[in-house]
C-alpha positions in Angstrom: 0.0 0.0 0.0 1.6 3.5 -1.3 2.2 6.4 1.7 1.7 9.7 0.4 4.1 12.2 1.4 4.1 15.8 2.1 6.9 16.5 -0.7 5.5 15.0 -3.2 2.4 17.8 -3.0 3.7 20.3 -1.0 7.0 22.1 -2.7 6.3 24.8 -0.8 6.2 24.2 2.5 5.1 27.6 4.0 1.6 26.8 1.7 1.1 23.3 1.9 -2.3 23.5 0.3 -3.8 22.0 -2.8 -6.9 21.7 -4.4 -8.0 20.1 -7.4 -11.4 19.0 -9.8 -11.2 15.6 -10.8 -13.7 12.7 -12.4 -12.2 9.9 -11.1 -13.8 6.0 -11.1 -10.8 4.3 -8.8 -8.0 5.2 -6.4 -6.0 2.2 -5.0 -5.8 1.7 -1.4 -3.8 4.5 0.0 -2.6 6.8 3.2 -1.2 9.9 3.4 0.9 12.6 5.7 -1.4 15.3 5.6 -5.7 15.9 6.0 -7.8 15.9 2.8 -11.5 15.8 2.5 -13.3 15.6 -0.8 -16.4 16.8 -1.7 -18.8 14.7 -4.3 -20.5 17.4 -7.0 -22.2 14.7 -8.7 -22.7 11.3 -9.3 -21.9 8.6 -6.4 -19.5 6.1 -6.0 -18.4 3.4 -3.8 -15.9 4.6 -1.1 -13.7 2.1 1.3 -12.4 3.7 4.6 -10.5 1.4 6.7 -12.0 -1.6 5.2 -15.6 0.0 5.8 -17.7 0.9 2.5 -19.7 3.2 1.9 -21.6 5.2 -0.9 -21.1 8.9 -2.0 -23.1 10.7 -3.2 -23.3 14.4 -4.4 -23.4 17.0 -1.6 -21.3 14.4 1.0 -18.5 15.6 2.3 -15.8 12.7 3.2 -13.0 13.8 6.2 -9.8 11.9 6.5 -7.0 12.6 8.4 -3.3 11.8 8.1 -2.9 7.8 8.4 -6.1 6.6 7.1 -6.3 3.9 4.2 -9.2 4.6 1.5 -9.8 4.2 -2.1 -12.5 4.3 -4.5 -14.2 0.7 -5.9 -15.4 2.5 -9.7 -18.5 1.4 -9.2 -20.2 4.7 -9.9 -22.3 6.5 -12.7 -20.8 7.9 -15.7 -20.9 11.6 -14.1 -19.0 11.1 -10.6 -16.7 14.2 -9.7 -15.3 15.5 -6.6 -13.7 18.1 -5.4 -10.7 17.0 -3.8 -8.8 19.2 -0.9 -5.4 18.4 0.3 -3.5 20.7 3.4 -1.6 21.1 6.2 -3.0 22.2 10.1 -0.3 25.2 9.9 -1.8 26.8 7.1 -4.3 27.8 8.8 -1.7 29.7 11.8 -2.9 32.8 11.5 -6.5 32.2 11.3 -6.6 30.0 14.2 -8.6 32.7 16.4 -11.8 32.2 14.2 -11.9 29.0 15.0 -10.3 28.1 18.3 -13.5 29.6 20.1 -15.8 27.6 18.0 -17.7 24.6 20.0 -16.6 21.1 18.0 -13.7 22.7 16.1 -11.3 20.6 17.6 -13.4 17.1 17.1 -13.8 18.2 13.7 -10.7 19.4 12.5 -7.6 19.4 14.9 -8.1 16.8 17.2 -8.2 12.7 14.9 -9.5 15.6 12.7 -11.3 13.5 10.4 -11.5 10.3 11.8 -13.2 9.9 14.9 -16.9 9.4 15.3 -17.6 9.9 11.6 -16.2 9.6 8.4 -18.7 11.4 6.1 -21.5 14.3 6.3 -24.3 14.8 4.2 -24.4 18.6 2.9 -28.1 20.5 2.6 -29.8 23.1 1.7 -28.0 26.5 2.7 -24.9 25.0 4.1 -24.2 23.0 0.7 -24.5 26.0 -1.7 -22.2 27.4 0.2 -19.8 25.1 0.1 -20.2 24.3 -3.5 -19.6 28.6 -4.0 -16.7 28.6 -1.5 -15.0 25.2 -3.2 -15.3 27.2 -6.9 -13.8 30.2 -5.3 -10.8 28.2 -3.7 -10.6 26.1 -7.3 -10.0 29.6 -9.0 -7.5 31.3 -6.6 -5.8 27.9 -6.8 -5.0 28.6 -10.7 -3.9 32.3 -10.0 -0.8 33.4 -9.8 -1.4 37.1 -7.6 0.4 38.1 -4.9 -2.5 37.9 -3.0 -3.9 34.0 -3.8 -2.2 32.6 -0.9 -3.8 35.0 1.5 -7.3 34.8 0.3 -6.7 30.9 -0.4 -6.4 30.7 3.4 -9.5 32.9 4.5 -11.8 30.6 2.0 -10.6 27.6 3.9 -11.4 28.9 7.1 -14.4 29.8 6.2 -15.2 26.4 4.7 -14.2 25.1 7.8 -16.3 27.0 10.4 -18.7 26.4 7.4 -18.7 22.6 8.0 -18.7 23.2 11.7 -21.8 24.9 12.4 -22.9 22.5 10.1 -21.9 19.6 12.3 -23.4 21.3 15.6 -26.7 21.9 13.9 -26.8 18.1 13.2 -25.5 17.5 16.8 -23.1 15.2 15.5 -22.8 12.4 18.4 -19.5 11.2 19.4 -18.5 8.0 20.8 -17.2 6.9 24.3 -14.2 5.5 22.8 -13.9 9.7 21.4 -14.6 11.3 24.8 -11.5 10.9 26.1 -9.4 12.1 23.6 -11.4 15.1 23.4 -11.2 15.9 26.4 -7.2 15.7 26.4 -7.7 17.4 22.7 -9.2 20.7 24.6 -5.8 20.4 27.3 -3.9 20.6 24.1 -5.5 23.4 22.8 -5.4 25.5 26.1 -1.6 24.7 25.7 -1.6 26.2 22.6 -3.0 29.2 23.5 -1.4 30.0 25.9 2.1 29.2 23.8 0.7 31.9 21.3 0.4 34.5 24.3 3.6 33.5 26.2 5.7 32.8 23.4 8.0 35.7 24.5 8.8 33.9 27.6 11.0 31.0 28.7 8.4 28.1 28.0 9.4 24.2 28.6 8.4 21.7 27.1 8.3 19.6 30.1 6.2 22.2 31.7 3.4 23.0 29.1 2.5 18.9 28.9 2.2 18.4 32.8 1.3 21.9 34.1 -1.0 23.1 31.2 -2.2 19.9 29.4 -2.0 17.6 32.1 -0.6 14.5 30.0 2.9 12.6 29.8 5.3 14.6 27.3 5.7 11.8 25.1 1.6 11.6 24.6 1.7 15.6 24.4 4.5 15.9 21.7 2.4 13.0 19.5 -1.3 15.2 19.7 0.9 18.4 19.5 2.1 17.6 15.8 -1.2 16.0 14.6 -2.9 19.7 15.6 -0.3 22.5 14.5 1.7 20.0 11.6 4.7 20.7 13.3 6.8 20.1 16.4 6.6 21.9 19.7 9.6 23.6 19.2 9.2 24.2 15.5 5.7 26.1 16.2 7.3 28.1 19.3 10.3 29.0 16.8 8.2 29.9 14.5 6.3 32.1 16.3 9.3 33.7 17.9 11.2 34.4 14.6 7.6 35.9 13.0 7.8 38.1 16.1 11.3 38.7 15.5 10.5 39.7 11.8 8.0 42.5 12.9 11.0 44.1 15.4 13.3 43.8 12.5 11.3 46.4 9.9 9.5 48.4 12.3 12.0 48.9 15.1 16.2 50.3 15.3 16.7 47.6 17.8 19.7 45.7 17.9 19.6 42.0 16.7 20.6 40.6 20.3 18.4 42.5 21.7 15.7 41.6 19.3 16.2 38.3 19.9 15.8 38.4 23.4 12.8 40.1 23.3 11.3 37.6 20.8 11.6 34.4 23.6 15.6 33.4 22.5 18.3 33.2 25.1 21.3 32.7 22.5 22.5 34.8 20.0 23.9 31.8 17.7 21.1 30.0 18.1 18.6 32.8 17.0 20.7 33.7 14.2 20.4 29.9 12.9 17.0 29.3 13.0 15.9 32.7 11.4 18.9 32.0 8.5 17.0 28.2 8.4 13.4 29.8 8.2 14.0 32.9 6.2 16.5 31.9 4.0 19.1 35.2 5.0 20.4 36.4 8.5 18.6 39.0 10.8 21.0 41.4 9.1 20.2 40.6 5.6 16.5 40.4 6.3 16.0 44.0 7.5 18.8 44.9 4.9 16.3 43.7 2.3 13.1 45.6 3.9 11.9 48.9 2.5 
């Protein structure tokens, strides 16, 4: 059975999002590295997920997150076609406050994000012309090549997402016992997260955040941590601390080292490595190359 990778879809890994039209009538048994959903236009066909089949029809929407085995059996009519959607957690960084707030996000999306509970919803009425207008919309930024695409790529996906949420709360979507507890630890995890995002500035272990914020072994934290953000612990701190570090560099006279101080790093060398690894150039060079 063929693993799909992240490289082989993503070659840009600071927009690991893609988003294609297709009429398809099979797809061997595969798994992949990163969520997808695909939404059915018209037609049906017979979907396998983890050995379960089941039929799709137009207007369902089928979740799957990174790991899970499914493929298409071709036994469908002549006009089956989907809308297939492929991205990464971290795309969605900076739009994460439209969402976090939002009651079933994280059983939705973040946390087994497609996988738990359900496979597959059932679109209607309101919520499925909307979808089908948002998926067009995301289908022609997809083919531009504007400055602006990535940006507006992102706020369309969001708003798919919180789309497909209320969605799910309307139908009061039912999970399972076997769910409830990872839930539960999901909501530690995203406490954590938040308050990484508002402390980020500060000296912040890891050893701390997974038994003093999330409650859990670091071990099982580190494992939910990636499946949520995409990335590591210290990767998404990093990150945030070298966006920070960005902002200081154009808008501010400061020093580097003292820059880097204020943006959460306590070494110099260190700082100067990870920005050089992120943004391609030095501190230096980056605000050389700023208006």
């Amino acid at each position: 059975m063929r693993k799909l990778k992240n490289r082989d879809f993503f070659s840009d890994t600071e927009f690991p999002f893609m988003v294609v039209k297709q009429n398809l009538d099979t797809f061997v048994p595969h798994s992949h590295e990163f969520f997808e959903f695909f939404y059915v236009t018209k037609g049906s066909n017979l979907h396998s997920l983890d050995g379960k089949e089941e039929v799709v029809r137009a207007g369902d929407i089928v979740l799957l997150s990174p790991g899970k085995v499914h493929s298409l059996k071709g036994k469908r009519d002549k006009e089956f076609e989907i809308v297939n959607c492929i991205f990464l957690p971290n795309l969605l960084e900076n739009h994460n406050h439209f969402v976090r707030n939002m009651k079933g996000f994280m059983e939705l999306l973040y946390l087994e994000p497609f996988n738990k509970g359900y496979k597959l919803l059932h679109l209607s009425g309101s919520t499925d012309i909307k979808v089908r207008i948002i998926l067009e919309e995301l289908l022609a930024e997809y083919k531009n090549t504007t400055k602006d695409s990535a940006s507006i790529i992102k706020v369309l996906l969001a708003d798919l997402l919180v789309t497909i949420v209320r969605y799910f709360e309307q139908q009061r979507i039912v999970f399972p016992a076997s769910a409830k507890g990872l839930t539960k630890k999901a909501h530690a995890i995203l406490k954590s997260i938040e308050y990484i995002d508002k402390n980020f500035k500060e000296e912040i272990k890891l050893e701390d955040i997974s038994l003093k914020q999330a409650g859990i072994t670091k071990e099982y934290f580190c494992n939910i941590f990636k499946k949520i953000t995409g990335r590591t612990f210290t990767e998404y701190l990093n990150n945030l601390r070298i966006d920070y570090a960005s902002k200081l560099l154009t808008s501010t006279q400061k020093q580097v080292s003292e820059i880097c101080y204020e943006s959460g790093f306590n070494d110099l060398s260190y700082f100067n490595r990870v920005f050089k690894a992120q943004k391609g150039v030095t501190p230096r060079e980056y605000r050389e190359d700023c208006p």
